[in-house]
matplotlib code that plots the C-alpha trace (Angstrom):
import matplotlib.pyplot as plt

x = [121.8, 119.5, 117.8, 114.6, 112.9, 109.5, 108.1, 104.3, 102.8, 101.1, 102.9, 106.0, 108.4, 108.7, 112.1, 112.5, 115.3, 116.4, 119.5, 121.4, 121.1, 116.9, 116.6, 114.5, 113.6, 110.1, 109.3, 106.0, 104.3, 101.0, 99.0, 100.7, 103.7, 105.9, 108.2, 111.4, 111.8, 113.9, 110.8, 110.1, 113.7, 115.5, 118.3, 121.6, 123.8, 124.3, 126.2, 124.8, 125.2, 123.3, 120.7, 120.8, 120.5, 117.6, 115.9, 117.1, 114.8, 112.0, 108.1, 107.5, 109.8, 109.2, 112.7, 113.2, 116.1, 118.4, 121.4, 118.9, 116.7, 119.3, 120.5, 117.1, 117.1, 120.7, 119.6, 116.6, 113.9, 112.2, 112.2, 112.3, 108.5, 107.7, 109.0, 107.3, 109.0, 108.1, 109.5, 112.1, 113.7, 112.7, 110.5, 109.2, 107.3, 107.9, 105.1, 105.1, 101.8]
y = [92.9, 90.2, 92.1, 90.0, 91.3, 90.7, 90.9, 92.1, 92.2, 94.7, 96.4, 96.4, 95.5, 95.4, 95.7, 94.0, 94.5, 93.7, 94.1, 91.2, 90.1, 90.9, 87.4, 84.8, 86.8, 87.5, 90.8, 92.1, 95.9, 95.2, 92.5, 91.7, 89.7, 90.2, 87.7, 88.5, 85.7, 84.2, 84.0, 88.0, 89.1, 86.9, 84.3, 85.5, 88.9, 91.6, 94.8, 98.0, 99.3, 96.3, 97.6, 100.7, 100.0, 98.1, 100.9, 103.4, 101.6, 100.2, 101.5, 100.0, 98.9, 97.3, 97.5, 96.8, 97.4, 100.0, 100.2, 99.4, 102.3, 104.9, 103.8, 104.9, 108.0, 109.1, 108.2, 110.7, 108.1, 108.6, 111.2, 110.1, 111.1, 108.0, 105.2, 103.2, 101.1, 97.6, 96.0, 98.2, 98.3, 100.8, 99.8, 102.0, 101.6, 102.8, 103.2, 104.8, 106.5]
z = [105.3, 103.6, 100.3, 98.1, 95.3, 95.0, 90.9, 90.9, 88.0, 87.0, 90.2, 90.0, 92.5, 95.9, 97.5, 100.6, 103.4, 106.7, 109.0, 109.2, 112.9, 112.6, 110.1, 111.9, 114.7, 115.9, 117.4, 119.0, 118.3, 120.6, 120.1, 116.6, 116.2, 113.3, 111.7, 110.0, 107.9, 104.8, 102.9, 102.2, 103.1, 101.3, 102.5, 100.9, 102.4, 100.5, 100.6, 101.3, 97.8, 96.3, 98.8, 97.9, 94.0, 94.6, 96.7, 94.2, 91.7, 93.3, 93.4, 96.8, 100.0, 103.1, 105.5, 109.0, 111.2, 112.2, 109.1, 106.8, 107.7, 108.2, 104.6, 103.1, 105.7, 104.1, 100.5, 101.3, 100.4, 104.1, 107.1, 110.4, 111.3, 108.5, 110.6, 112.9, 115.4, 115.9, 119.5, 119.4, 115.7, 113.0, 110.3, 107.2, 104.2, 100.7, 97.8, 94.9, 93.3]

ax = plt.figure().add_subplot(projection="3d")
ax.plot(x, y, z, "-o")
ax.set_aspect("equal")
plt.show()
């Protein structure tokens, strides 16, 4: 998994994850084409438990893929009905209000 953590301020952060083999790849939902890239994801593999300490503690995530997802489905963070798929691979969003 690739793991970056965006600083807001004034927001927090925002925890961003993706499986592994999903980094550089482009993949369609409709019209819209979505980009997996180094830039939000992050460039450097982690573990799964560095993933999920940083979803443990952030106030918003944005994940994509199918390990990374069922990570945040075990940890209880989403249900199923929250994810949307996007060509194919799950995708869900996290905020905190």
């Amino acid at each position: 998994m690739y793991l970056k953590v965006h600083h807001v301020p004034g927001a927090g952060e925002v925890v961003a994850a993706c499986d592994a083999d999903l980094l550089g790849v482009t993949l369609m939902h409709g019209d819209v084409e979505v980009h997996i890239s180094g830039g939000f994801y992050g460039t450097e593999r982690v573990t799964e438990e560095e993933v999920s300490r940083a979803l443990s503690s952030a106030t918003n995530v944005n994940i994509i893929g199918r390990r990374v997802v069922a990570l945040a489905l075990a940890m209880g963070l989403i249900r199923e009905e929250g994810c949307i798929m996007v060509g194919g691979v799950p995708h869900a969003l996290i905020f905190w209000i």
